[in-house]
Each structure stands twice: as C-alpha cells, then as structure tokens.
C-alpha positions as CSV (number, residue, x, y, z in Angstrom):
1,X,90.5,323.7,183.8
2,X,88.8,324.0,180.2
3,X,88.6,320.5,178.2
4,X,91.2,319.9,176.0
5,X,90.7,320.7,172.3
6,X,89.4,318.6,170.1
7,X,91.8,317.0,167.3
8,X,90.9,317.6,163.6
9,X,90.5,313.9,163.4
10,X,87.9,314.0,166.7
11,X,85.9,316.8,165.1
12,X,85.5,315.5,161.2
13,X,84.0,311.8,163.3
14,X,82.0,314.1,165.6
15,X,81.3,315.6,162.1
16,X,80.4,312.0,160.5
17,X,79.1,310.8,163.3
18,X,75.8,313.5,163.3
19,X,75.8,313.0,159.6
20,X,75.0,309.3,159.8
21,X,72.6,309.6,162.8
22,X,70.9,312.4,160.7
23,X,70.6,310.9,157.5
24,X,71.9,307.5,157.1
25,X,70.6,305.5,159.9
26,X,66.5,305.6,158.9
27,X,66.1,303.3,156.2
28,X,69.4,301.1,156.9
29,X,67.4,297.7,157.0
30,X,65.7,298.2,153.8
31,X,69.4,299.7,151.9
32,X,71.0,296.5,153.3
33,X,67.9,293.9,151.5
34,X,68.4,296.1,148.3
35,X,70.4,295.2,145.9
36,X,70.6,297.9,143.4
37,X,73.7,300.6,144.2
38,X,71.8,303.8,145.8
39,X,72.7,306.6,144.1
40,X,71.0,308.8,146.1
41,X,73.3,308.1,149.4
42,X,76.5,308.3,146.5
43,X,75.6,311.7,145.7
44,X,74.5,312.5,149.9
45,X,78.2,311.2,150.5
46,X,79.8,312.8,147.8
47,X,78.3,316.6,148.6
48,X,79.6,316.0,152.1
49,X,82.4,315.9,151.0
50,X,83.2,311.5,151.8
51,X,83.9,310.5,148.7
52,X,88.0,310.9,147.6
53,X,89.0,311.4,151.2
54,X,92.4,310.0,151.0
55,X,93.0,311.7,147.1
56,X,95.0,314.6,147.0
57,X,93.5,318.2,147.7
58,X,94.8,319.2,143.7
59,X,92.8,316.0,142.1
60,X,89.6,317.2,143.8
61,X,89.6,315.0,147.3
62,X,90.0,315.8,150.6
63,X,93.7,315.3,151.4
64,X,93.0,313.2,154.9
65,X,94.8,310.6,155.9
66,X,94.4,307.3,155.5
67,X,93.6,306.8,158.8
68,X,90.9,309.2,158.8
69,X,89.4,307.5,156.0
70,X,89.3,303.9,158.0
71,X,87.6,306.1,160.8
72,X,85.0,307.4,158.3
73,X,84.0,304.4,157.3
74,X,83.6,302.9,160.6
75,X,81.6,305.5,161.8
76,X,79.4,305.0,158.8
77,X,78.8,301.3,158.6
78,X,77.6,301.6,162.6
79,X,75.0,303.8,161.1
80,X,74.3,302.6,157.6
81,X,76.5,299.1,156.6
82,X,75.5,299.4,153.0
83,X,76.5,303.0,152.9
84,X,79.7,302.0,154.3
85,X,79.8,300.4,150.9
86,X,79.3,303.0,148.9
87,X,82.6,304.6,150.8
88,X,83.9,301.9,150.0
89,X,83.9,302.5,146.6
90,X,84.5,306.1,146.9
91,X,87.6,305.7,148.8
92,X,89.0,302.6,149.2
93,X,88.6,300.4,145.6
94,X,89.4,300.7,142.2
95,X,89.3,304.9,142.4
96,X,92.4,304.8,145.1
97,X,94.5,302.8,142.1
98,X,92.7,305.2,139.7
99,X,93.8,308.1,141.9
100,X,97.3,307.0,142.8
101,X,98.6,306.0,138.9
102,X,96.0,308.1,136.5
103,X,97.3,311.1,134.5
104,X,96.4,314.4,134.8
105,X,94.2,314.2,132.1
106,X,92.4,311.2,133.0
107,X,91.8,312.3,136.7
108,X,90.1,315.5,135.2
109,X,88.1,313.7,132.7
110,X,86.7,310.8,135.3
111,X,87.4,312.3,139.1
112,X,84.9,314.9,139.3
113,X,82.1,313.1,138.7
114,X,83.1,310.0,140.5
115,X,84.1,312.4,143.3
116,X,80.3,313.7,143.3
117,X,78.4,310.3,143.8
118,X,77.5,310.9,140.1
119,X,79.5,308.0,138.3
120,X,81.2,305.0,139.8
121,X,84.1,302.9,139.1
122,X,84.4,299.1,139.2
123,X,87.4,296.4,138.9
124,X,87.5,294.0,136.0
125,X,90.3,291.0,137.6
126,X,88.8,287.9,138.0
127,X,88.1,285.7,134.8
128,X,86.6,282.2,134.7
129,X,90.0,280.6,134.9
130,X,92.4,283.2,136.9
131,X,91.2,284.1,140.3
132,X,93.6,283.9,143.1
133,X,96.1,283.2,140.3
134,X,95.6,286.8,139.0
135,X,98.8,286.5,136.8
136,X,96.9,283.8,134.8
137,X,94.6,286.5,133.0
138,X,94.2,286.1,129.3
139,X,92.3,289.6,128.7
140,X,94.2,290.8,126.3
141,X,95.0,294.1,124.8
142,X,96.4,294.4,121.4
143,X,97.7,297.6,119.5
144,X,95.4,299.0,116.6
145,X,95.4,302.6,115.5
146,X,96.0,304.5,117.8
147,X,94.4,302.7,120.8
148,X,94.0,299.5,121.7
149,X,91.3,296.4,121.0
150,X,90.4,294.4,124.5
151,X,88.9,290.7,124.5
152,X,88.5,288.4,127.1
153,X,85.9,288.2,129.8
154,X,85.9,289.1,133.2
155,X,83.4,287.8,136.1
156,X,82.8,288.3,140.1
157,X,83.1,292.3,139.8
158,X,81.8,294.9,142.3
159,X,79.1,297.4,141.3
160,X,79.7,295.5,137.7
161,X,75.8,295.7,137.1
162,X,76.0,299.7,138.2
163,X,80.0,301.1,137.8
164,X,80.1,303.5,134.7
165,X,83.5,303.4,134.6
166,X,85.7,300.1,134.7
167,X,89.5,299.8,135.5
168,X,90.3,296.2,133.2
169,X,93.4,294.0,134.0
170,X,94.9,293.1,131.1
171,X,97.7,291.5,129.2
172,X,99.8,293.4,126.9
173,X,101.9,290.3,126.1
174,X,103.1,287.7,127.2
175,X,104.1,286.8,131.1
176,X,103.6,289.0,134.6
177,X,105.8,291.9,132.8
178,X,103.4,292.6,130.3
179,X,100.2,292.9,132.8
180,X,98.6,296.1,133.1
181,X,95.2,298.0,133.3
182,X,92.8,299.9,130.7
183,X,89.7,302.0,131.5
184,X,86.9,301.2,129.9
185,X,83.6,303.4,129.9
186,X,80.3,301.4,130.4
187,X,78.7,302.3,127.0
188,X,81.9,301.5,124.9
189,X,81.6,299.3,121.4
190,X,82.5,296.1,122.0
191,X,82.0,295.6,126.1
192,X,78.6,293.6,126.7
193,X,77.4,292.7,130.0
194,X,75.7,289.0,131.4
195,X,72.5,289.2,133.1
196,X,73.4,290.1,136.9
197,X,73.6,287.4,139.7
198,X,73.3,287.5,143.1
199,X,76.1,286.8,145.9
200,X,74.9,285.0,149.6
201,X,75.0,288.9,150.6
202,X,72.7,289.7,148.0
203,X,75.2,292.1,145.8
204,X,74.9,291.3,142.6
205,X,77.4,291.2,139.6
206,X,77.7,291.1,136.1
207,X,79.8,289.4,133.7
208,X,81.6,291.6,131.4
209,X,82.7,290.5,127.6
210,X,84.9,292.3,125.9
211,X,85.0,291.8,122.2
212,X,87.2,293.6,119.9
213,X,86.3,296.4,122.4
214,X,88.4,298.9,121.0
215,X,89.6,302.2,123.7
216,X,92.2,305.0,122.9
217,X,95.6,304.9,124.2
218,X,95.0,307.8,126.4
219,X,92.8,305.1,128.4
220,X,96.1,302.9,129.3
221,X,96.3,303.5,133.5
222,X,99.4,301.2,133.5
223,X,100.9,299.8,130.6
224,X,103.1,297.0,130.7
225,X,104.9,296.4,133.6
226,X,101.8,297.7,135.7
227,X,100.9,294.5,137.7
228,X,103.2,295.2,140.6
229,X,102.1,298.8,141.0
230,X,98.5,297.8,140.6
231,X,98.9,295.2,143.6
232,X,100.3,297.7,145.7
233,X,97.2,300.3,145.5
234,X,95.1,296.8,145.6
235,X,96.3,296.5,149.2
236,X,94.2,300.1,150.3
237,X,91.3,297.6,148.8
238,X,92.2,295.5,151.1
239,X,92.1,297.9,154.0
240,X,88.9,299.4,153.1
241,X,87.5,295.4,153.3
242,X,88.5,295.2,156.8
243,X,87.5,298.2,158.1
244,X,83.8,296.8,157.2
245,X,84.4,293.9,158.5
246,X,85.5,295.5,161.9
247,X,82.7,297.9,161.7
248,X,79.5,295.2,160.9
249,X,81.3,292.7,163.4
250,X,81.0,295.8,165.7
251,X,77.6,296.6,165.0
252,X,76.2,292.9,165.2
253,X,78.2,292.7,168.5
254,X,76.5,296.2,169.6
255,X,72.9,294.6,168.4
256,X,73.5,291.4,170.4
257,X,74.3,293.4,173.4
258,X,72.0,295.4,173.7
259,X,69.2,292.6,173.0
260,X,71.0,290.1,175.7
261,X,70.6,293.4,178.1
262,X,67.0,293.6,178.0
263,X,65.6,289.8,177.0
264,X,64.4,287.9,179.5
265,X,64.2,284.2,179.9
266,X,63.3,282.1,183.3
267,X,62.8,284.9,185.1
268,X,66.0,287.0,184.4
269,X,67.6,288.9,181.6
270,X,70.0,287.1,179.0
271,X,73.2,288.2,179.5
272,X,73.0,286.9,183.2
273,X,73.8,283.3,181.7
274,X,78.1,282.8,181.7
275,X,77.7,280.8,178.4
276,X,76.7,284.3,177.0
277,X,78.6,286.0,179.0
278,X,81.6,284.2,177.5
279,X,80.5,284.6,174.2
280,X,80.6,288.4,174.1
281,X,84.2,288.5,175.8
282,X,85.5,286.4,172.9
283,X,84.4,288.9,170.6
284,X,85.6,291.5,172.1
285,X,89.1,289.9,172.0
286,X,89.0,289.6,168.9
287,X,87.5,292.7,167.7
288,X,90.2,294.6,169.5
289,X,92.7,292.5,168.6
290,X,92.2,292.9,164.8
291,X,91.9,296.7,165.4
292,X,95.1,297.0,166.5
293,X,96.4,295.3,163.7
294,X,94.9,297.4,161.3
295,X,95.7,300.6,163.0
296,X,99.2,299.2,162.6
297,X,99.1,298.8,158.7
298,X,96.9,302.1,158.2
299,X,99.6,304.2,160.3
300,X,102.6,302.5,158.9
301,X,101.3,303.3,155.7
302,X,104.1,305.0,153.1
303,X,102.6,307.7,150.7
304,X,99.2,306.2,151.6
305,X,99.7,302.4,150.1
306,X,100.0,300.4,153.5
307,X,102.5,297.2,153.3
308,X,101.5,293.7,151.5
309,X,102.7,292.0,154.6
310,X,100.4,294.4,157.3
311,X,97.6,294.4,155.3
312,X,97.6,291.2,155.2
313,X,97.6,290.3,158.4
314,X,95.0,293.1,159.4
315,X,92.4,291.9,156.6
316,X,93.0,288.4,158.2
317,X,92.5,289.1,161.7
318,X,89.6,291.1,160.6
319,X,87.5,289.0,158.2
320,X,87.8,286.4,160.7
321,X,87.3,288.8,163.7
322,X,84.6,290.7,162.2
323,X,81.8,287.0,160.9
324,X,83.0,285.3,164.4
325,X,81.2,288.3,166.0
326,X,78.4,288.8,163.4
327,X,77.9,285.0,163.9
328,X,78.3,284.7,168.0
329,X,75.6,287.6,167.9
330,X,73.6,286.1,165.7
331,X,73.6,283.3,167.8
332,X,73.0,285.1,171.2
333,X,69.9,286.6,169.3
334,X,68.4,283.4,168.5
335,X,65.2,283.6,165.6
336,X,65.4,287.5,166.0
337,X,69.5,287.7,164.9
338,X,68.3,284.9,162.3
339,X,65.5,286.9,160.6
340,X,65.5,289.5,158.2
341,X,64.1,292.1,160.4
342,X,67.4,292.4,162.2
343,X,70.7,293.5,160.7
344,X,72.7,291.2,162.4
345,X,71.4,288.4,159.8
346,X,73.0,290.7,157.0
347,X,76.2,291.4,158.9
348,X,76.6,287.7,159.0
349,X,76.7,287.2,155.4
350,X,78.0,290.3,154.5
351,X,81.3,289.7,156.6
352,X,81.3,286.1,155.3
353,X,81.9,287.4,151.6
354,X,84.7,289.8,152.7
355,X,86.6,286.2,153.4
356,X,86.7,285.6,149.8
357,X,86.6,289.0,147.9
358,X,89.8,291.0,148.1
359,X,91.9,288.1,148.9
360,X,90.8,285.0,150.3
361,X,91.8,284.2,154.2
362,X,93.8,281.3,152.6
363,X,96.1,283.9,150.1
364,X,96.6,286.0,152.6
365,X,97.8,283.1,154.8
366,X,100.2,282.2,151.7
367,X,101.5,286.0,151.8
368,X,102.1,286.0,154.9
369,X,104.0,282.5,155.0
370,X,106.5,284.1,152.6
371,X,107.2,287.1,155.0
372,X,108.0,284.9,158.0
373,X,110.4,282.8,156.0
374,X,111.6,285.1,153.4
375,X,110.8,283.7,150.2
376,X,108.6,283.3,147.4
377,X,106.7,279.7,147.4
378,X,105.3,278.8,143.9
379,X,102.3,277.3,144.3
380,X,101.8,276.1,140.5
381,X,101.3,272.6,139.7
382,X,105.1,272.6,137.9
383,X,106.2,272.5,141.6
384,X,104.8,269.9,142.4
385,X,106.1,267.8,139.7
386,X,109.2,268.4,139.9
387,X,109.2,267.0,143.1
388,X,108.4,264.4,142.1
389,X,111.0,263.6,139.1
C-alpha cells in the first residue's frame, strides 16, 4: 500500500523545516546575543516567501492560514529563536493590523517592501503613564491642513530602534471613541527617537517623541472609533507571542533532554535520577497542554482574528507553559543551561518577557474573569471609591 499523501500544510513545514536546518540554524547562538534586528535573515525570510503568510494573495502575501503561520514559526524558532522573531514581525504584529484595516493605497505604498524583509513595521502603544490601561493614552492627533499634527510620547516599543515604519495609537478626541491609529514613517519632521535600552532579553527599544509631527490624512489606519477594531487584530499579536513561547519552551526542553541523555554523574547518566525524571514530565504536561489551547483559538479563528477570550487563555497557558520549561531545563543543565554558550539561558529570559509584552499574565487573567462571569469589571480607582461612599 503507497503512503498516504502528504497535506499542503505537511509539505510547506517539510518545506520550512529544510529551510531552517539549511540556513537558519548556524549562527543561532550569536543572532540570539545580538541585539540589533538582522536584516539579512528579514530579507532570507522574505524571498522565501515567510513574510505576509496569513495576508491575502491580492495584497502580496501568501494567503495560508493562520494555522500555518503558527506552524511556521514553530518550526523556525526550533531552528533559529531570534528568527522566529523576525516572523514575528512579518506575520504576526503590527503588519497583521496593518494588513487587516489599511487601504488599498496604503498596502501598496508600504506592503511590498515590508513583505520583502526590506522595511519593518513597529507598534507605538505604551506611554509613560498608559500601559495596561491602553485607553489612558494622551498622544494626540489634531486636524491641520490637510493632515494631521501628532504629540505625545510613546515607550517600550518592538524593533523601535530598527522599524521604518510605525503604526501610532492615538487620540482623536476625547474618551475610548475617539482612539485610533496613524502611520508614521521613521524619517518624518517632528518624530525623534531616545537613545535605545536594553530589556533582560537583550532587545532593545527606543523612546519615540512626537512633536508637532505633522502626517497626511491619507496616513489615518483607523480614525476615530478605531480602538475596538485595533484590539481585535492585537489578539493575532498575541498568538504570534505564544507560539514563541511554545516553540523556545520546546527547544530548551529538547536541549535539556538531550544533555540529561548523555551526562553522567556517579557513575550513570542524568536522566536516570526520578527528580529529573519528574521534572521533564511536568513540562511536557504543560507544553501539551498549552498547545492544545492555542490550536483551539488559532482554528476557531473567524476571518483570521482569533477570539479575545481564546487567545487569552492560550497566551496564558503558554507564557507560563513555555519559561516553566525554559527554567526546569535550565535547571536540569546546571552551569551549562546557566551560561551563555547554551541557548537555553536565552530561552529563559526570552520567554520571561513574553509574560509582560503583549498583555501581561495578570490582564489576561482580568479578560478572562469577565468571560466566566459575563461582565465588564472596571478596574479604575473610581471603583473603588465608590465603595467606599
């Protein structure tokens, strides 16, 4: 009897899969301890055709699905994790909002070349005093000529020090209604960057000023009365963030594994010792566990934007899934996981960030709360007084 054929899904990881081995996993360690964005592996990605896999075969992507592009990325960050980044941003952040709300003539101006590996797009939310309370913005957009003039500031942003492209929160007016999103080009009048800082991970970001930074109206992505369709394409964000931390949970568990295998102590090899043995079946657990739960939001996803309440529950499980493992392997590895020569040190505090960025584990708790019971809770401080009246 013949073997069965393979799926177009089977054949594009196959596909990925040899792509990684051939040209992704040499030179992994050193990507992983560099900070700067590697353009190099961008444009490698983008000629391969990685880049935009989820955006529509007329705007220039690939048309897959997003549970192909989960699978991608996977496969990648086994390989390469700070490739996997670079996917990231191709597929998963700011460009999938971008891609999902842009007109027609802004997805011809920007796509191709951020399609390519050639330009890159980063997210301007955060501000020094609205993080988790994104509705508490202040960057504001006001009317002149015929465009508009942005100030405020914005901090914590990916690929800040490298994007050439930024999609910018902002406030058209007053209250939630009037929140929406400019793009702003790197080299426009009136946009100044900080010098760039470094996260535990070893990204680094920029601060971004904006000051009287004026952009045409044809750079409006959502005008007022944005904010709700912007959270929804912020969930794929939020996909793409735990499908790394899956994958570099995997990989650390993989790398631990294999070194418990074939280290001996006292005359026999490591994973021969039930405290280790144990420690390895938790993470499996857990790694399959969160899995399953974000196959569940990918494949329940409608027009490719996945639920608020599945995604949050996937990026949970997996953030937490995904530095439990990275940390149990480091831990199994002793001085070797510890040390920079391993990537299992990096996985560590690489999956840590992902439990802050994206949504802390703590939001997404709150999000979730208000599914089970069915209702919004306000957690501003006017609550809490009231109560107390």
């Amino acid at each position: 009897m013949s073997a069965p054929a393979q799926t177009e899904t089977e054949s594009l990881l196959d596909s990925v899969r040899a792509f990684a081995k051939r040209h992704l996993a040499d030179g992994a360690l050193q990507r992983a301890h560099d900070p700067s964005y590697a353009w190099d592996i961008a444009e490698l990605l983008g000629a391969q055709g990685l880049l935009g896999l989820t955006i529509a075969e007329r705007d220039g992507g690939q048309g897959a699905t997003l549970a192909d592009a989960v699978a991608v990325i996977q496969e990648v960050a086994m390989a390469c994790p700070k490739s996997a980044d670079i996917l990231q941003a191709g597929n998963f952040g700011a460009i999938r909002t971008f891609a999902e709300f842009g007109t027609p003539e802004q997805k011809q101006q920007y796509l191709p070349s951020l399609l390519a590996g050639k330009a890159l797009i980063g997210l301007g939310m955060s501000e020094p005093e609205a993080g988790s309370a994104a509705t508490e913005l202040t960057t504001s957009a006001t009317p002149d000529a015929e465009g508009f003039r942005i100030n405020g500031t914005k901090i914590w942003g990916t690929h800040s020090v490298d994007a050439t492209l930024f999609l910018i929160y902002v406030r058209f007016g007053p209250g939630t209604r009037n929140i929406g999103s400019v793009l702003v080009e790197r080299d426009t009048p009136g946009l100044t960057f900080g010098a760039p800082s470094s996260y535990m991970s070893g990204e680094q970001w920029a601060q971004l000023y904006f000051d009287d930074c004026w952009i045409p109206k044809e750079n409006v992505l959502l005008g007022p009365g944005g904010f709700k369709k912007q959270m929804s394409g912020f969930n794929v964000e939020r996909i793409g963030n735990a499908s790394r931390a899956l994958a570099l949970g995997q990989l650390a568990f993989t790398l631990a594994r294999d070194h418990v295998s074939q280290r001996t102590q006292f005359g026999r090899t490591l994973n021969e010792f039930q405290g280790l043995q144990w420690k390895f079946a938790d993470i499996a657990v857990k790694l399959d566990a969160a899995r399953l739960l974000l196959d569940r939001a990918v494949r329940n996803a409608e027009a490719g934007l996945p639920s608020a309440y599945e995604t949050s529950v996937a990026k949970l499980a997996a953030n937490e899934a995904g530095f439990f493992a990275a940390n149990e392997a480091m831990q199994a590895m002793g001085a070797l996981g510890y040390s920079c020569e391993s990537l299992v040190e990096y996985c560590m505090r690489r999956t840590r960030g992902w439990m802050i960025a994206g949504g802390s584990v703590e939001i997404l708790k709150n999000r979730i709360a208000e599914e089970i019971f069915g209702r919004r809770f306000n957690q501003r401080a006017v609550v809490a007084e009231a109560a107390t009246r």
